[in-house]
Structures are given as C-alpha cells and as structure tokens.
ZAMI-158463 format. One line per 3 residues: number of its first residue (from 1); for each residue x, y, z of N, C-alpha, C. Coordinates in pm, whole numbers. Atoms other than C-alpha are relative to their C-alpha. Example, Ala and Ser with C-alpha at 12.3 -4.5 7.8 and 13.67 -1.06 7.14 Angstrom:
2
1 = 89,-119,0,1230,-450,780,90,120,0 | -82,-119,-6,1367,-106,714,-77,109,73
//
This chain:
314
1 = 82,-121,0,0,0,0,86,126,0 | -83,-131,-17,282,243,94,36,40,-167 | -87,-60,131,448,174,-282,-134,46,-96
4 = 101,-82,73,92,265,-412,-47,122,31 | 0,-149,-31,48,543,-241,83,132,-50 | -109,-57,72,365,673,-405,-12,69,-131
7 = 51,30,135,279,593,-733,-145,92,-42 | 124,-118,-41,-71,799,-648,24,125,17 | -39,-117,-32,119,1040,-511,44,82,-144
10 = -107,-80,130,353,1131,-816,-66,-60,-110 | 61,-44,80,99,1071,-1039,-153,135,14 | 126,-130,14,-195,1285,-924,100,205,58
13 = -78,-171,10,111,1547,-831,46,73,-190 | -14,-99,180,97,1649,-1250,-85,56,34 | 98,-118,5,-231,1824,-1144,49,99,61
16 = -62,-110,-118,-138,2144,-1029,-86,39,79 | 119,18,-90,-424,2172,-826,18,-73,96 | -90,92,-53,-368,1882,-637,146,8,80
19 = -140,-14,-100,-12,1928,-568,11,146,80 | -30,-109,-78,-60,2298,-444,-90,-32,118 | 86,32,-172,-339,2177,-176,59,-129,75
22 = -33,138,-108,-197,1825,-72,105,63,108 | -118,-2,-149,115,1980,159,-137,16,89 | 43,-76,-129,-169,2090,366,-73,-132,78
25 = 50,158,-57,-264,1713,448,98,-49,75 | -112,82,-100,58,1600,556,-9,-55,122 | -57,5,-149,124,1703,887,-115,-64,113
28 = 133,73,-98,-284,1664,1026,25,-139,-34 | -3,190,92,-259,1309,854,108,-75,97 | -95,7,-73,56,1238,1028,-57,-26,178
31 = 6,-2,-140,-26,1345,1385,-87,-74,18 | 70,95,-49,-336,1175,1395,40,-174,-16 | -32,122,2,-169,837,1285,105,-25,124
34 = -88,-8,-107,85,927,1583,-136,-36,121 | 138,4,-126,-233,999,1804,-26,-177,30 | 53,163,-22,-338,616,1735,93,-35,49
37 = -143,93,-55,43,459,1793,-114,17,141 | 22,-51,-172,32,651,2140,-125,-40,87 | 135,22,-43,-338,531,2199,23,-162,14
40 = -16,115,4,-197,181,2182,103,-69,123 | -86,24,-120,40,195,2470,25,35,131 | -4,-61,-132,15,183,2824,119,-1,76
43 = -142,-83,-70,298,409,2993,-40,-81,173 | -23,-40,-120,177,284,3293,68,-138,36 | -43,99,24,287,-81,3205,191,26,-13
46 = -173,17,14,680,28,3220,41,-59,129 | -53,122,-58,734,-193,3497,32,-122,-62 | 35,118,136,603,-457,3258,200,-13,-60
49 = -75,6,52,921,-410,3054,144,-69,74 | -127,13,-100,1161,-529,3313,-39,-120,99 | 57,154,-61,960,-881,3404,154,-124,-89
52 = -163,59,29,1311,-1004,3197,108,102,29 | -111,-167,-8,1579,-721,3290,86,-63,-79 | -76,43,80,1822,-929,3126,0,75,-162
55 = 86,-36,128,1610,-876,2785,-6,111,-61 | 22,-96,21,1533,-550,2835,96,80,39 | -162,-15,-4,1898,-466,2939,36,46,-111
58 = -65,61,169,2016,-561,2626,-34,82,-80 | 55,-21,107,1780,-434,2434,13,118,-23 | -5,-145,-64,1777,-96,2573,151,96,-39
61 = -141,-54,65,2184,-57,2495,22,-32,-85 | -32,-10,157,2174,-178,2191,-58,91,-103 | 66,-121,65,1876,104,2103,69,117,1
64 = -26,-91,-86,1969,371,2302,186,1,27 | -147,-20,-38,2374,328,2299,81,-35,-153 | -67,30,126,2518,110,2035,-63,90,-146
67 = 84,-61,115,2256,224,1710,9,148,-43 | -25,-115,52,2291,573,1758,163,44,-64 | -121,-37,40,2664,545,1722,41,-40,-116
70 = -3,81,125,2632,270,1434,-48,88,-133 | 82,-68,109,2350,516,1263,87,163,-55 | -13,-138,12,2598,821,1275,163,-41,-95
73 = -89,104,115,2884,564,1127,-51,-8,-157 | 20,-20,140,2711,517,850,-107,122,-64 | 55,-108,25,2534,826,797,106,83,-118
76 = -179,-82,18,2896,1003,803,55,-92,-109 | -76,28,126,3065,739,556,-111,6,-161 | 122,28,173,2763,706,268,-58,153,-42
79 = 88,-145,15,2607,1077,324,51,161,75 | -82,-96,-67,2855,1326,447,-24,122,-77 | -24,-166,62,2845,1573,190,-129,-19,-115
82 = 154,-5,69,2403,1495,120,-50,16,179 | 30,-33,-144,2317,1678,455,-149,-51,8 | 98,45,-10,1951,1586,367,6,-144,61
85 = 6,175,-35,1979,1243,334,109,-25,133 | -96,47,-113,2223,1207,606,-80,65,129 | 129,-37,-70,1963,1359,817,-114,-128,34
88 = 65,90,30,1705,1168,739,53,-167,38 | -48,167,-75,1907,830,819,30,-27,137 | 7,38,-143,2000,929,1112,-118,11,99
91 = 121,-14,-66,1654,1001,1221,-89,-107,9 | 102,107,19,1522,695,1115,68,-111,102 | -34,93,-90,1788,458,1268,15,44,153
94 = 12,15,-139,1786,597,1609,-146,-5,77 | 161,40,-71,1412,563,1655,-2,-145,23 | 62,129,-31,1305,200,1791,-116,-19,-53
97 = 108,33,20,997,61,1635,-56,15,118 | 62,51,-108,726,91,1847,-153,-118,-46 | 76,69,55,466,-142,1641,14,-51,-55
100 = -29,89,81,539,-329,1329,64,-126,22 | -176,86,-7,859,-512,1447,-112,-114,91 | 15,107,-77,582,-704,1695,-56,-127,-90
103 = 70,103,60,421,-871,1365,147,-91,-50 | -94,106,33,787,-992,1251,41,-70,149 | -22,87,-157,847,-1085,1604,-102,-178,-11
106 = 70,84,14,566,-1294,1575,-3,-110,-105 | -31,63,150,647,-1417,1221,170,-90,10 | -56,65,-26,970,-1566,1379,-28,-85,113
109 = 70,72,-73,801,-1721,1628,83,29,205 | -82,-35,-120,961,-1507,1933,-79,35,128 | 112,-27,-105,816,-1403,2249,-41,123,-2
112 = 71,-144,20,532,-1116,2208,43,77,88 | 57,-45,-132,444,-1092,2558,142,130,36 | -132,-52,-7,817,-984,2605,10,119,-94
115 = -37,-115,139,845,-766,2288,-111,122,34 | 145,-116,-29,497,-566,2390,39,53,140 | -43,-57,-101,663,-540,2724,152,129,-33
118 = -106,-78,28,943,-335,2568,-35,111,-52 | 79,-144,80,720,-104,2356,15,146,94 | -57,-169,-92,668,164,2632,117,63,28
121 = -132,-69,-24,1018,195,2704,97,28,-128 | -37,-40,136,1095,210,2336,-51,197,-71 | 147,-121,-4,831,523,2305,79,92,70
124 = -21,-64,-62,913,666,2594,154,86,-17 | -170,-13,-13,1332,705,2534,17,78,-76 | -39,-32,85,1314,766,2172,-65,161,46
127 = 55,-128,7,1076,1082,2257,62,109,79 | -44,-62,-38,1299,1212,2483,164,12,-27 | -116,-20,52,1646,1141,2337,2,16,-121
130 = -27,-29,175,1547,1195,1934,109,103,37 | -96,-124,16,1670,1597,1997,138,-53,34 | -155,22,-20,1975,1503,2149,35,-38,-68
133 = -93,47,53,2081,1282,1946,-28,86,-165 | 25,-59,93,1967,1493,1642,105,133,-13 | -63,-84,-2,2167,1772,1769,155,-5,4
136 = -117,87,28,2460,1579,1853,53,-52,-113 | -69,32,114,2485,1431,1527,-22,68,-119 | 35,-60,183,2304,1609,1219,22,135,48
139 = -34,-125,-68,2369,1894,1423,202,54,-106 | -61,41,85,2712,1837,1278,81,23,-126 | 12,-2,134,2642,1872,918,-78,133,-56
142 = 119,-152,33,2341,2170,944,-47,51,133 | 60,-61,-117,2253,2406,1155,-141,-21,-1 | 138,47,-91,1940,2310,1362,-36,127,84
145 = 71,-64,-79,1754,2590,1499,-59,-8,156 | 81,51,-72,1682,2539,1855,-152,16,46 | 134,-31,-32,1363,2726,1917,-96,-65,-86
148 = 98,25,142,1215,2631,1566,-22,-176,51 | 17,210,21,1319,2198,1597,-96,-33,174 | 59,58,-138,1170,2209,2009,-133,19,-25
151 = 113,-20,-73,895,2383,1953,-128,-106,-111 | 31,108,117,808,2150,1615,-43,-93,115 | -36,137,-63,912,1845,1853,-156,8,121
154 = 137,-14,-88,616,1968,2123,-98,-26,-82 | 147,-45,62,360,2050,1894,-7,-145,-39 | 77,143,44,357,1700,1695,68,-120,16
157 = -12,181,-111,510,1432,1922,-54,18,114 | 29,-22,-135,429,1555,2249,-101,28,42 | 204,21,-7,78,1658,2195,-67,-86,2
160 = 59,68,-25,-30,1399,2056,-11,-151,92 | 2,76,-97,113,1187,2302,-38,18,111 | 56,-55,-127,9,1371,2588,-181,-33,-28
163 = 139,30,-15,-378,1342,2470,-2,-143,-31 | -8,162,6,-302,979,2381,-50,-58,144 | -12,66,-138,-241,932,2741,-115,44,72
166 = 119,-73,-111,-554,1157,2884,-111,-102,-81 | 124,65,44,-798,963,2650,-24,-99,33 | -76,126,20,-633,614,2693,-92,8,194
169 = 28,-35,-174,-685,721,3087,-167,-4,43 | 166,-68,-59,-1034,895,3075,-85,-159,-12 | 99,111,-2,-1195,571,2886,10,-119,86
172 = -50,155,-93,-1014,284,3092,-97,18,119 | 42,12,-180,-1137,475,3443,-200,1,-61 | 139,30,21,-1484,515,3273,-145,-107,-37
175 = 73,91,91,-1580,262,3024,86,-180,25 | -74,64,-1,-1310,1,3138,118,-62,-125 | -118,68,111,-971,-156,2992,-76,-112,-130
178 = 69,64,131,-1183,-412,2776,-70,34,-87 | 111,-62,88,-1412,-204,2640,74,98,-84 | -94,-28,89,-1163,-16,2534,102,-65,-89
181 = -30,111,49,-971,-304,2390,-81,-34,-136 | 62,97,77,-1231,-432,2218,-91,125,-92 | 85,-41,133,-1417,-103,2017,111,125,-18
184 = -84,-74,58,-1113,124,2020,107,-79,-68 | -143,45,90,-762,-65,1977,1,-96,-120 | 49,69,102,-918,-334,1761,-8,43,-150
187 = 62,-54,100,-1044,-53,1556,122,99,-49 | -84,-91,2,-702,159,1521,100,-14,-83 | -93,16,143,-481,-37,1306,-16,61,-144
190 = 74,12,159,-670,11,987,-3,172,-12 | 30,-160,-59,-755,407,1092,210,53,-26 | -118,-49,-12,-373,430,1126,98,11,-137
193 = -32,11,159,-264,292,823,-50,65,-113 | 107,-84,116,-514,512,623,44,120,17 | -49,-195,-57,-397,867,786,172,-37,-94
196 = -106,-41,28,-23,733,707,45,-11,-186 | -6,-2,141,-117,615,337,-27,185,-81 | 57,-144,47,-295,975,301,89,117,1
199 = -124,-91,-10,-3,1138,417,123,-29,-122 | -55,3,116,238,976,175,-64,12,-133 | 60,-63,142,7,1026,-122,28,145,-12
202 = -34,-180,73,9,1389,-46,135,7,33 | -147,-28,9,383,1414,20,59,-32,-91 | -18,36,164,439,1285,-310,-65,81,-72
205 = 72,-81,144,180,1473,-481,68,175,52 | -45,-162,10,297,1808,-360,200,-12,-17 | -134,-1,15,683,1726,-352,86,-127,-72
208 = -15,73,-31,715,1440,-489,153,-20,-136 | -130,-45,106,926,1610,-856,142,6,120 | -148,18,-13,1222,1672,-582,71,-127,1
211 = -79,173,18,1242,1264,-557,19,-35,-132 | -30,6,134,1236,1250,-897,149,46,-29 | -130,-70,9,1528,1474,-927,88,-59,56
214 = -136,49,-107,1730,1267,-660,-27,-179,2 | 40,115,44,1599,952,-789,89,-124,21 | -116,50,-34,1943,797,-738,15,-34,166
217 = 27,64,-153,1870,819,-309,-47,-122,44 | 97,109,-41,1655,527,-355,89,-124,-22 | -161,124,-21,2010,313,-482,95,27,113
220 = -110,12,-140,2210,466,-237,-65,-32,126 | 31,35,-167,2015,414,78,0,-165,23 | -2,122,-80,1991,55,38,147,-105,48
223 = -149,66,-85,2364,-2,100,3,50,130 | -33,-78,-159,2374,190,424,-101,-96,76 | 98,92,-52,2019,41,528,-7,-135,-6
226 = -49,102,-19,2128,-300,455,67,-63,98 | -104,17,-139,2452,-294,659,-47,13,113 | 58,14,-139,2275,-174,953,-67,-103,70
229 = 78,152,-47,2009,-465,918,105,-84,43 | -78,141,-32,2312,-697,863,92,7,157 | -87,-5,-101,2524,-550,1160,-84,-55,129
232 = 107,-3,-125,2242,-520,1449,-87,-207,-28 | 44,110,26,2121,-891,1330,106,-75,75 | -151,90,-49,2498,-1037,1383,-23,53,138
235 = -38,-48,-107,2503,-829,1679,-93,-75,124 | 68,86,-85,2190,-990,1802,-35,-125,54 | -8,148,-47,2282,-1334,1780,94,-23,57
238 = -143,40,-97,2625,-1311,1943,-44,75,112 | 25,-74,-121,2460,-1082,2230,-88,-147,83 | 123,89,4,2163,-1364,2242,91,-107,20
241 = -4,129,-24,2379,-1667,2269,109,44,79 | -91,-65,-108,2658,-1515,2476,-39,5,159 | 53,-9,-161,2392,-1434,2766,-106,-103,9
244 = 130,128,-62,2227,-1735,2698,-126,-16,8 | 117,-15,-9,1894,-1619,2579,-78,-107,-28 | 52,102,69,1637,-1879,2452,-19,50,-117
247 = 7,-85,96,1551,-1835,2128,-103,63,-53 | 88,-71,-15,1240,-1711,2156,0,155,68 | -60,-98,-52,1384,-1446,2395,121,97,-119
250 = -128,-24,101,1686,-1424,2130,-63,131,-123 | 119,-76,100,1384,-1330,1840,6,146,84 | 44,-190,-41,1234,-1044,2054,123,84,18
253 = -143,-104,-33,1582,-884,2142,5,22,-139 | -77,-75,156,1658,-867,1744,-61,68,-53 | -11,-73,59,1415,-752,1615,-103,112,34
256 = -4,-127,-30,1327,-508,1835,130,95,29 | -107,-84,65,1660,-373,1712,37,58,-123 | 23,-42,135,1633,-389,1413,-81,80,-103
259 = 99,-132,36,1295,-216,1323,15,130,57 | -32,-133,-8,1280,131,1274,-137,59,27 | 102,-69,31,1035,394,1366,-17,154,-96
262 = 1,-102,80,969,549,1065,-103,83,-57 | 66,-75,-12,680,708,1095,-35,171,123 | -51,-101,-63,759,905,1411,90,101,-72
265 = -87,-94,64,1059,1030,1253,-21,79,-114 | 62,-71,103,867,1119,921,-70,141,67 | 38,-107,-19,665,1344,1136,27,79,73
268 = -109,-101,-81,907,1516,1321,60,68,-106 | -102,-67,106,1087,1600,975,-80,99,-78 | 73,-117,51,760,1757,828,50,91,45
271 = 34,-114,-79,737,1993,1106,131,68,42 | -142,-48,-32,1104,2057,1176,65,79,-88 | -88,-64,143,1236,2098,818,-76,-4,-47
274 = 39,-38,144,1004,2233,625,29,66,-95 | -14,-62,135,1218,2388,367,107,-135,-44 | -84,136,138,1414,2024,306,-130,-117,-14
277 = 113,114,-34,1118,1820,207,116,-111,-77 | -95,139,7,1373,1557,101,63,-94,116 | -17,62,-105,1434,1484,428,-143,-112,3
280 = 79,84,-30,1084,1332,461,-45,-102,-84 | -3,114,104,1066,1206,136,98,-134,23 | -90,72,-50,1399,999,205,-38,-63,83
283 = 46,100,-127,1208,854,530,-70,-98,-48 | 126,93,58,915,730,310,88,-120,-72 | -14,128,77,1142,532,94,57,-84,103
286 = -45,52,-19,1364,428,367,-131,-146,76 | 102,41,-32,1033,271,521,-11,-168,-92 | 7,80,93,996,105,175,127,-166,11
289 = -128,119,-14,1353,-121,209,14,-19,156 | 24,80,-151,1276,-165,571,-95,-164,7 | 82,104,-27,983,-374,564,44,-107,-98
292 = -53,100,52,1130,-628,305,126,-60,51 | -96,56,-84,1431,-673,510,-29,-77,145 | 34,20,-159,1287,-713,828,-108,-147,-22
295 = 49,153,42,1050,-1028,651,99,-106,-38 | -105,94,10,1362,-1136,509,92,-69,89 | -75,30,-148,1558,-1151,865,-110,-106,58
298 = 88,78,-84,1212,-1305,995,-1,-148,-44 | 18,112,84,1244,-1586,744,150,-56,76 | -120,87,-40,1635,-1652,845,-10,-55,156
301 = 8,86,-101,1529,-1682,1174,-82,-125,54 | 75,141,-27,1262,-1932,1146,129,-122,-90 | -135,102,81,1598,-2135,923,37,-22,120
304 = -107,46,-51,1810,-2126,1182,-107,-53,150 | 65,74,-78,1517,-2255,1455,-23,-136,-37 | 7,157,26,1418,-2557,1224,99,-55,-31
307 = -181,-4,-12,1831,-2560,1214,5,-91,151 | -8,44,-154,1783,-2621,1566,153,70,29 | -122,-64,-108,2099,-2387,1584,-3,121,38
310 = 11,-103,-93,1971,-2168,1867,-52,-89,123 | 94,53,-135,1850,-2350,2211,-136,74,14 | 83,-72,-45,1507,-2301,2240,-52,26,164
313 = 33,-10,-168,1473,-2299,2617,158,53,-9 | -137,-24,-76,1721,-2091,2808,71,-38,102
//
C-alpha cells in the first residue's frame, strides 16, 4: 500500500491543483496516525518491561547506545556531503519501532508478551532522546535551529502523546480496559494505516518532482540500510547466545533492534524541516527497504530454529 500510495502520489502530483493543496494534508494526517500509535500503549505498564531485565537490558543498549553510534557511522561514511539524506538516516535509525517489528516478532516465532513489554520503554526514550541525538549528530552537518526543531518536537510528538495518554486514561477509568480493547484498539490499526497512506500520497503529490530529481537516493540508501540490518542482526545473535537467551527471547531482542520507527521520525521532519522536504521524502522510501528486510531476517530466523541452531529454552 505504501508503494501505491507513491505511485498515487507522483501521479496525481501532475495536477497542479492537487499538488498545491496536498502539503496541507501532511502534517494533520501524520499526527493523527501518531495519536493512534500513542493510543496503543500503556505508559503505565513500564514496569512490565523489566519482568526479563536481562532482555530488556540488552535491548535498551543496543537502542539507546550502540545504534545511535552505528546510525551516525554510516550516515557520516555514505552521506557526508548529502546533509539531507544524512539527516534523514540518522533520524530513522535511532528511533526504535514501536509497532510493526511485533508482527515480525511474531512471524519468527519469538516471544510477544516480552516484545509488547518493551514497547513503552521504546516510546518513551526515543521521545525524549530523538533531539539530542539529532543535535549531537546532524547537528554536525546543518545548523538546527533550537527554538524552531523544540517547539516542532512539542507540537507533533508531544501533543499527541500527551492526549493519547488523557484519552487512553479517561476511557479505561470510565468505560473500562476491555471495552476499550475491544471497540477502540481493535479498531485503530486500519484508521492508522489510512492517515499514514494519506499522508504519503500527499507528500508525493505536492513534492514528490524533488524525488524524482534525486531519484538515485533510492540506490544509495539501500547499501547503508542493509549494513545496519546486517550489523544489528549479527550483533543480536552473538549478544543472544553469549547471555544465553532462549531463542524465543533471542527473536524479541533482534528484532526489536532492528525495526525502525519510521513514521515518528517522518513526522518530526515535516514539522522541523520544512524547507528540506527531502528529508521526509527519504524517510518514506527508507520505510519502503525496511519492511522487506525485516521479513527477510524473519524468514532466516525461522531457518536457523528448524536448524535447531539456537536452544530453544534458556
């Protein structure tokens, strides 16, 4: 759906009509697909995350320590002197998935329960260490405004996470946790996926000639975005059999390392840089060579289970 949305995009961007009203879809389109994430995760469950500390140890320094240093490695050797795109990568690899990565989780046959226990503290980290590490590293390469990128960073992460959490709150104490369960979160996937298709249609249809023009980003990113998969993969099976995980445990540690959140970071880049829309463009595709990697990793790890070379009990 995303690569049709594309294709939608940069064809209904020849109307000029069309492409002069779609920017104005983006960003609402965006936040409300943020609004849902955030409506999907209870902050108050971060104990939860630490029913394995081992697990969530691990997982935590390999997000939050190793990745950002890996993502600024290869940022710096592939995109040193394409400040956009070198932007843009590093924004994508230091986010943690906070959703997708649980269906390949599941698709290697790893432990959810565990992986859904990590979500909040995935959420929670990235929203408060993106800037830093944004400033720290792409900082860098381009000057970053501080008043302009914070007050961006409030308005459409922090809002809609903040009413995430008052709604999430109001209905649980009112209507109860199941009822909410069962006619909101049920109902939110589909809702979510539709705001973020609507958003890449119009980010294509109003900008979508500068990808055209740079048409060549879409060969170079998948060497950089490759290596990372391949590094953080290796990294997660010698971390994983080193401390002796099972391999069900092993699964959730990888590839909640490996997925990216690239929809957060898309809508931080609207609202931040709006005079490089190549930054956000660049997110959408990297999106694109994410999710085929991350099926492809899910596939090697169901190999190396009916391999039987991983212990499944720890």
């Amino acid at each position: 759906f995303l690569i049709i949305s594309i294709f939608l995009g940069l064809t209904l961007g020849q109307l000029q009509t069309v492409a002069a009203i779609a920017g104005y879809f983006i960003l609402p389109s965006l936040m409300v697909m943020l609004f849902g994430i955030f409506l999907q995760i209870p902050l108050q469950s971060l104990r939860a995350g630490f029913i394995n500390v081992k697990v969530t140890g691990l997982s935590l320094a390999i997000n939050f320590f190793w990745t950002p240093l890996l993502a600024f490695a290869l940022s710096h050797l592939f995109f040193r002197h394409a400040p956009d795109i070198f932007i843009a990568l590093i924004m994508d690899l230091v986010t943690p998935c906070t959703d997708w990565y649980l269906v390949f989780t599941g698709i290697a046959g790893g432990h959810l329960g565990l992986s859904t226990s990590l979500l909040p503290w995935n959420l929670f980290l990235q929203l408060f260490l993106l800037p830093f590490y944004l400033f720290l590293f792409a900082g860098a390469v381009v000057e970053i405004q501080l008043s302009v990128f914070l007050q961006s960073f409030l308005r459409v992460l922090l809002l809609p996470f903040i009413l995430a959490l008052v709604v999430r709150n109001l209905i649980c104490a009112y209507k109860g946790s199941e009822w909410f369960t069962q006619n909101l979160l049920r109902k939110s996937g589909p809702l979510q996926a539709f705001f973020l298709i609507l958003a890449v249609t119009a980010m294509f249809a109003s900008q979508g000639r500068i990808l055209i023009e740079h048409w060549t980003v879409v060969i170079r990113l998948l060497v950089p975005v490759t290596i990372f998969f391949m590094i953080n993969f290796s990294l997660g099976q010698i971390v994983g059999r080193f401390f002796k995980l099972s391999y069900q445990e092993g699964a959730s540690l990888i590839f909640t390392t490996l997925a990216r959140n690239a929809p957060l970071a898309l809508t931080l880049a609207v609202a931040a840089f709006p005079h490089r829309p190549l930054i956000p463009l660049v997110l959408a595709v990297e999106s694109l060579i994410e999710l085929p990697l991350l099926f492809v990793f899910a596939q090697l790890m169901l190999f190396i289970y009916r391999k039987k070379w991983w212990s499944h009990h720890a």
